[in-house]
C-alpha positions in Angstrom: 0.0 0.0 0.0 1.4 3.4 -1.4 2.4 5.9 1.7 -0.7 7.9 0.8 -3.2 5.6 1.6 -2.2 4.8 4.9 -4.9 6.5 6.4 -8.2 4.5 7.5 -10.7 6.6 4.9 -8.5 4.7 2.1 -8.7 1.4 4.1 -12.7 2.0 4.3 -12.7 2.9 1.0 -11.5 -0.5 0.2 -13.7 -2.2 3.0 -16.2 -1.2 1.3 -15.4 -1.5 -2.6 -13.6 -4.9 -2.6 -15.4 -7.5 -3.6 -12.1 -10.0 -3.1 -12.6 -10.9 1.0 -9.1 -13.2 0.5 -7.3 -9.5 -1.8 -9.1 -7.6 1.6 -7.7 -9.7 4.1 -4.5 -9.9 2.6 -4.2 -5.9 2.3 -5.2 -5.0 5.9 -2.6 -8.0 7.5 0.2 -7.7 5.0 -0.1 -4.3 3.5 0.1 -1.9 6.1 3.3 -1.4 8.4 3.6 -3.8 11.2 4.6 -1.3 13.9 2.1 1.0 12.8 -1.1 -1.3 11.6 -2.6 -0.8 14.9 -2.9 2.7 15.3 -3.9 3.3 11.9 -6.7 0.8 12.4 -7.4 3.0 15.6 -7.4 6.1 14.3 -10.3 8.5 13.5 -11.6 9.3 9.6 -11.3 12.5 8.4 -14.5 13.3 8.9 -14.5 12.3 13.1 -17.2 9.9 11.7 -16.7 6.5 13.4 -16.0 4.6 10.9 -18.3 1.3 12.8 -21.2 3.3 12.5 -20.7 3.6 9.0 -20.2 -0.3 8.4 -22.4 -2.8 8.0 -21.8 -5.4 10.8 -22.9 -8.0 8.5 -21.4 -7.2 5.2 -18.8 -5.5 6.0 -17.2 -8.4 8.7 -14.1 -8.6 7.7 -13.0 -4.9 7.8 -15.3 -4.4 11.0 -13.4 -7.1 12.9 -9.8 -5.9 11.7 -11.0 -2.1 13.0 -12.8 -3.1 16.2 -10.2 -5.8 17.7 -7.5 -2.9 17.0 -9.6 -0.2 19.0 -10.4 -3.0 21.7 -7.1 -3.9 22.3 -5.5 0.8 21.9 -5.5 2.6 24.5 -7.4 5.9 24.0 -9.7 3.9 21.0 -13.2 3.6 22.9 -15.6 1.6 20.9 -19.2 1.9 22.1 -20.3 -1.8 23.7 -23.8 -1.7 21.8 -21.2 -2.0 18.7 -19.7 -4.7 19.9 -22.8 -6.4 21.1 -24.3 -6.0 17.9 -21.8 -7.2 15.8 -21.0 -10.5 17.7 -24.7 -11.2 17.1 -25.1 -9.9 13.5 -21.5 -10.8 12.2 -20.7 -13.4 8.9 -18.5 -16.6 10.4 -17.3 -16.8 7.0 -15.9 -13.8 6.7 -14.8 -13.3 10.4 -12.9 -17.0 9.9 -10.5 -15.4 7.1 -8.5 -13.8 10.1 -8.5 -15.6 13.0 -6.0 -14.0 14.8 -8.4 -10.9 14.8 -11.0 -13.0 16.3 -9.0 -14.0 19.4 -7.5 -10.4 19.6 -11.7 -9.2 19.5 -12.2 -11.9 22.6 -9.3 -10.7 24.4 -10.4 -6.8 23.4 -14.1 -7.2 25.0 -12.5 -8.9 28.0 -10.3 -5.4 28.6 -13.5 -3.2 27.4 -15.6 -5.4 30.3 -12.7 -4.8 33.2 -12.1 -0.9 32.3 -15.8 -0.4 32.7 -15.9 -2.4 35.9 -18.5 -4.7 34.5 -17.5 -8.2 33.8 -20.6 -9.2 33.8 -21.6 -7.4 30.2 -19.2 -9.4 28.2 -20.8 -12.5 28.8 -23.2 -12.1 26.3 -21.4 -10.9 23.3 -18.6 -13.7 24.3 -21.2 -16.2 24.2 -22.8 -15.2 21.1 -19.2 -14.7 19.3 -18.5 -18.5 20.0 -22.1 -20.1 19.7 -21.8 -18.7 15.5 -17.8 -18.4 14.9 -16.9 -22.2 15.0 -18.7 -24.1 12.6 -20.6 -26.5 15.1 -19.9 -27.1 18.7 -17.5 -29.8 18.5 -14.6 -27.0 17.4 -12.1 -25.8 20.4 -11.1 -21.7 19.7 -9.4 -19.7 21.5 -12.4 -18.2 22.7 -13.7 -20.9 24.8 -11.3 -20.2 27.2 -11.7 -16.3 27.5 -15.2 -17.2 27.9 -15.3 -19.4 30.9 -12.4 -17.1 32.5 -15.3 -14.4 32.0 -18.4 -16.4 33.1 -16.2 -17.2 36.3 -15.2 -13.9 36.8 -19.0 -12.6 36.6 -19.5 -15.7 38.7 -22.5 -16.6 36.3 -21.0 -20.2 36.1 -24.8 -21.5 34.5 -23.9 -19.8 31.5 -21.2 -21.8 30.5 -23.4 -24.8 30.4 -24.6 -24.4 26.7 -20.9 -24.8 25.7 -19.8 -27.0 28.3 -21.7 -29.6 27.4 -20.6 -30.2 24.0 -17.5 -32.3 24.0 -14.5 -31.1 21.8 -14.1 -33.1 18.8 -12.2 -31.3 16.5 -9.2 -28.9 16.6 -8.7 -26.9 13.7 -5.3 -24.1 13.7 -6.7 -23.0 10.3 -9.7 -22.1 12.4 -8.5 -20.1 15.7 -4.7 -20.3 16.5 -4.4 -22.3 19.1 -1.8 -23.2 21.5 -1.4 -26.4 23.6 -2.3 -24.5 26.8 -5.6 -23.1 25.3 -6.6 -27.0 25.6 -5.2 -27.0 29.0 -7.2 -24.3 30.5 -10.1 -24.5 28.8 -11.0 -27.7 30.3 -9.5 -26.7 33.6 -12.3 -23.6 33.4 -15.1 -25.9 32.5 -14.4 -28.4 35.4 -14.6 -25.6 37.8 -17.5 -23.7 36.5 -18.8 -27.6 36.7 -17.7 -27.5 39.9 -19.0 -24.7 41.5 -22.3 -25.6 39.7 -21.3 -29.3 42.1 -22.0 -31.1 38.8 -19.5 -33.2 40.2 -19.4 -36.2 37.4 -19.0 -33.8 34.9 -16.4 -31.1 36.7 -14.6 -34.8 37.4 -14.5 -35.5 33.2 -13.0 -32.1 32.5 -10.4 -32.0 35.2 -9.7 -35.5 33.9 -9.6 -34.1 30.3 -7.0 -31.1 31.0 -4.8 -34.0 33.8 -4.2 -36.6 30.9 -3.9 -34.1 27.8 -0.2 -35.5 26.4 2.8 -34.2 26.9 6.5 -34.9 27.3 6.8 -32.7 30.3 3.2 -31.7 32.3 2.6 -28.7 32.5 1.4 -26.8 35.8 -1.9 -26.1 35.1 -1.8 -30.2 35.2 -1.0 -30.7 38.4 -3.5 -28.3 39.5 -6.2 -30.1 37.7 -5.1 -33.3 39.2 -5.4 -31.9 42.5 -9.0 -30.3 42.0 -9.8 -33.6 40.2 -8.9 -36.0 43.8 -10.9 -33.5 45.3 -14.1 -33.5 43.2 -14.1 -37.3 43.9 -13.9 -37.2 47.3 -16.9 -35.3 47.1 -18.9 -36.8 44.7 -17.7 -40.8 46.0 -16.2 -40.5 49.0 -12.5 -42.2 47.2 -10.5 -41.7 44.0 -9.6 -43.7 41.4 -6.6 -44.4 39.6 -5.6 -42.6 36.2 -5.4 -43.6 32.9 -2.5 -45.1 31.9 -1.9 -42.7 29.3 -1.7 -40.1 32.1 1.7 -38.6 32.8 3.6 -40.5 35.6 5.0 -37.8 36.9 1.6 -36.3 38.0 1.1 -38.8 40.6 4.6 -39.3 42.0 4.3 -35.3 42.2 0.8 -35.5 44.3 2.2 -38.8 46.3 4.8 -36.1 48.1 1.7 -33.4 48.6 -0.9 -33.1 51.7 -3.4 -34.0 49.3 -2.3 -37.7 49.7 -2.6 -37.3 53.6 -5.4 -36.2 53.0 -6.8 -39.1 50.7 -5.5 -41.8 53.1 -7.1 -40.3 56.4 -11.0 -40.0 53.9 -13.4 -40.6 54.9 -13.4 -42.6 58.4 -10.3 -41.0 60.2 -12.1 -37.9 60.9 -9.7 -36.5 63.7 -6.9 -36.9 61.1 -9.1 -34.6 58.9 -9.4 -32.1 61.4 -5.8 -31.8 62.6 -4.6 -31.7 59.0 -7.4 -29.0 58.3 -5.8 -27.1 61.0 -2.2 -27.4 59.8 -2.4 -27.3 56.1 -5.2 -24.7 56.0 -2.7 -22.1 54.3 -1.4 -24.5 51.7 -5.0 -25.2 50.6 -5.8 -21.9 50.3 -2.3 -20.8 48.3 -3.6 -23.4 46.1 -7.7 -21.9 45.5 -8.7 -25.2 46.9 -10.1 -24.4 50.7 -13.4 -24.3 49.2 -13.6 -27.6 48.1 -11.3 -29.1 50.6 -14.3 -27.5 53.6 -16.7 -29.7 51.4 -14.5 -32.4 51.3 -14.8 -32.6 55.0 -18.5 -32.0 55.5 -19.3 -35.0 53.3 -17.1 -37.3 55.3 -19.8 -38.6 57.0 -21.9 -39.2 54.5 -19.3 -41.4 53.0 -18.3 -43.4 56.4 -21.8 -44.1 56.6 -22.2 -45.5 53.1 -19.3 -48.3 53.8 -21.7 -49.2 57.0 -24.1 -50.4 54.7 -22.0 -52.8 53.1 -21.2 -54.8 56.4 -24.3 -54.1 58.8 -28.1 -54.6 57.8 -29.3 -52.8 60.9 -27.3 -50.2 63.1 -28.8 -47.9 65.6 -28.9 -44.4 65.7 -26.6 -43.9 68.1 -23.8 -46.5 67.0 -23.8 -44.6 63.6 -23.3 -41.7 66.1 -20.4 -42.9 66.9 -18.8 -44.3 64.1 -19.6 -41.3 61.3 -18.2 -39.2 64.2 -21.3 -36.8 64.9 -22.5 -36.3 68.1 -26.1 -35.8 68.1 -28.9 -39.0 67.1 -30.8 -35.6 65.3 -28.1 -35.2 62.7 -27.4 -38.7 62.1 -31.1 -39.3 61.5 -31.5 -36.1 59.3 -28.2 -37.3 57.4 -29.3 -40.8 56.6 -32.7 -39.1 55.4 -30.9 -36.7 53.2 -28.7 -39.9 51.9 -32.4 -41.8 51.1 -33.8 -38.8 49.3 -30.2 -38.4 47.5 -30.4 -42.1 46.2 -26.8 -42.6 48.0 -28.2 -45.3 49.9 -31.6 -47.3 50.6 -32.5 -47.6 54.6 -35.5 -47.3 56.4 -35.4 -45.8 60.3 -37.6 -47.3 62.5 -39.6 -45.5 65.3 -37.0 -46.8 68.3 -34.4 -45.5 66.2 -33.2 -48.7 64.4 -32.0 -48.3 60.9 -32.1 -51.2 58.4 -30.2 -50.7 55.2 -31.1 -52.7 52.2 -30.0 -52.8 48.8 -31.1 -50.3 46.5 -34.0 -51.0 43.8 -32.8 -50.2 40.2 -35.2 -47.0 38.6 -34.1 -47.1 35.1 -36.7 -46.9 32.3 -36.6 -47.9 29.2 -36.1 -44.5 27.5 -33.2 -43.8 29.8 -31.8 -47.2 28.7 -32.1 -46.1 24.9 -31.0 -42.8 25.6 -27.8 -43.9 27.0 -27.5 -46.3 24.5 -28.1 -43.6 21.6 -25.2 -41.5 23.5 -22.6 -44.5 23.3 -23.6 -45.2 19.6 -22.8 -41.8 18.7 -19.9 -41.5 21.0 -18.6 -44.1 19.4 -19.0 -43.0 16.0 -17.7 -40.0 16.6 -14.2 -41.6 18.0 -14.1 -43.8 14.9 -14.0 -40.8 12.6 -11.5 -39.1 14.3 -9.6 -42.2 14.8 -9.6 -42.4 10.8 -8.9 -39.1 10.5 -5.6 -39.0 12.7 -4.5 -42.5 11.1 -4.5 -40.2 7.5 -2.4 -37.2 9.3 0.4 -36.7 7.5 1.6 -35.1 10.9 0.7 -37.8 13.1 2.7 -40.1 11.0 5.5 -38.0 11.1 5.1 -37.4 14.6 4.6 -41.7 15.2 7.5 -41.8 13.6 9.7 -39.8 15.1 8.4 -41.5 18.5 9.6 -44.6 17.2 13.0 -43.5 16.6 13.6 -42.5 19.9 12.0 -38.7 19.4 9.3 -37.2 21.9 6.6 -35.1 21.8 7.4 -31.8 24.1 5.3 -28.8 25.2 7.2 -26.0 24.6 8.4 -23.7 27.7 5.3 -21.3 27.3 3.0 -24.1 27.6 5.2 -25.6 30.2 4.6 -22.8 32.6 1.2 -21.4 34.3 0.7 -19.5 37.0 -2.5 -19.2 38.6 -4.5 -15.8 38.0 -7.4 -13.9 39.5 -10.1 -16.1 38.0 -8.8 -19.1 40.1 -10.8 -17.8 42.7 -11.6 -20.1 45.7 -14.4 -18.2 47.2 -16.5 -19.9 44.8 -16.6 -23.1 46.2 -17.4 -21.9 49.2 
């Protein structure tokens, strides 16, 4: 571009005339300075007319997106948030998909216009609406997903990540959204705990699982927080953990075998004195790491789970032995505690009027369209993995990559992706 149109009334002029999106995007990435594309992009028309005001959200896409994520991102560039709200609903995926970049810098650039006008909460909707009609289904991971579930959490309205969150990723597409390995990373480490905070507990258990086991030669951080949240969410939700995949890195649980997390698994959920005392001592280091919240709740449902092993060895118990052996005090709590537990479906007992409680086994309550339904779900679960398992078998990268494995190669994050430190959306007050 010649020196004399480097001014944005040429670059509208050419918003608006070209008919050649790919000659369009090409000109505003590659043809104007790289130190100076930016500003330009930020600067005012001749006129003073804001230039967003004069194009059409819809038509116009591309240039909008390249002008807007520049203003979003400059300081002294306001953009008015009804512009920006109306053009995450009203904008063309096709167009918007020729520069991805610009998309992630847009997602980034309502975050900042959100926390300079003290009001996270607003960007929720246009980040929601931006990644509902960018990707072309649900299945696709962009970098937005994880902007939008720091943002939900930072809003603390966890609920609305739910749409998204419950659409398993599929597919992964660089062309798409440039991704990095750590966008995988933390966006399933934000969906398991918005899931979490929600106490969707199975399903803040898959995504913590998701981020834990993602491959790598060396784990990265953000893994070992995950694996720690994850032990925790099971504890809650089934009073013990499990093992992890084998595919999992070892590291991870040699690293959490020398925490107090172990301690703290070993003493669940029958040592309850142990609980306490290591409450009391490692409160600080639980709270360094955002996980009081869920370590307090860990705790509370001890009982519940020390009374669920008591039903597989005793048929009847009184009142007050379960007193004793859950560790609570008063006959009242115990007996409100069991009922809770009945209602729950965590176990099936009946209390009789002198206080005699008779567990039995509990009946099964599954109809038949739950039975189809969850076999409908497998079916296309499974389909689904045999398509991308064909697909990966024909990457000419994954070959290469199998390959190089073979001869003694690796696959490594690099030292960006390595490292993560914990920011201000890891907040622990939500679990309280």
């Amino acid at each position: 571009m010649a020196p004399d149109s480097l001014s944005l009334d040429r670059i509208l002029n050419d918003i608006t005339t070209t008919t050649n999106l790919a000659s369009l995007n090409h000109t505003l990435k590659n043809g104007l300075p790289k130190e100076s594309r930016e500003t330009i992009l930020s600067s005012p028309l001749a006129s003073n007319q804001d230039p967003l005001t004069i194009l059409d959200m819809r038509q116009n896409t591309l240039g909008v997106l390249y002008i807007m994520s520049a203003r979003l991102n400059t300081t002294n560039a306001p953009v008015p948030p009804n512009l920006v709200t109306n053009f995450c609903h009203n904008f063309l995926p096709e167009q918007a998909r020729l520069a991805p970049e610009r998309v992630t810098m847009l997602a980034k650039g309502i975050m900042r216009l959100a926390s300079q006008h003290n009001n996270i909460s607003w960007a929720v909707d246009p980040l929601q609406n931006l990644l509902a009609r960018y990707p072309p289904d649900r299945s696709y991971l962009t970098t937005i997903h994880p902007i939008f579930l720091q943002t939900c959490l930072m809003a603390n309205q966890p609920t609305a990540a739910l749409p998204v969150l419950r659409h398993p990723i599929a597919n992964i597409s660089t062309a798409l959204s440039d991704l990095t390995y750590n966008d995988n990373l933390i966006y399933h480490y934000l969906g398991g705990m918005a899931l979490a905070v929600l106490k969707r507990w199975a399903e803040a258990e898959e995504y913590f699982e998701i981020c834990v086991t993602a491959p790598g030669a060396v784990p990265a951080a953000l893994q070992f927080e995950a694996l720690k949240k994850l032990r925790l969410v099971q504890l809650i939700s089934r009073g013990a953990v499990s093992p992890l995949p084998k595919y999992a890195h070892g590291s991870l649980s040699r690293l959490l075998k020398n925490s107090v997390y172990t301690d703290l698994i070993n003493a669940y959920p029958q040592n309850t004195e142990r609980l306490h005392m290591l409450l009391d001592k490692e409160k600080q280091a639980f709270s360094s790491d955002r996980n009081l919240g869920l370590v307090l709740q860990v705790i509370d449902r001890a009982p519940r789970w020390t009374l669920k092993k008591l039903t597989a060895t005793y048929v009847t118990l009184g009142l007050g032995d379960i007193a004793r052996v859950v560790g609570i005090s008063s006959e009242d709590e115990v007996r409100a505690l069991i009922l809770s537990m009945i209602e729950t479906g965590d176990i099936s007992a009946q209390i009789s009027a002198s206080g005699t409680v008779t567990f039995s086994d509990p009946p099964p309550q599954f109809t038949k369209e739950e039975v189809d339904t969850v076999l409908y779900d497998a079916q296309r679960q499974s389909d689904v993995l045999e398509a991308l398992e064909l697909e990966t078998a024909r990457s000419k990268e994954f070959i290469n990559k199998a390959v190089k494995s073979q001869d003694g190669g690796s696959w490594a994050a690099n030292t960006e992706e390595e490292m993560y430190s914990l920011s201000a959306w890891d907040n622990d007050s939500m679990f309280g």
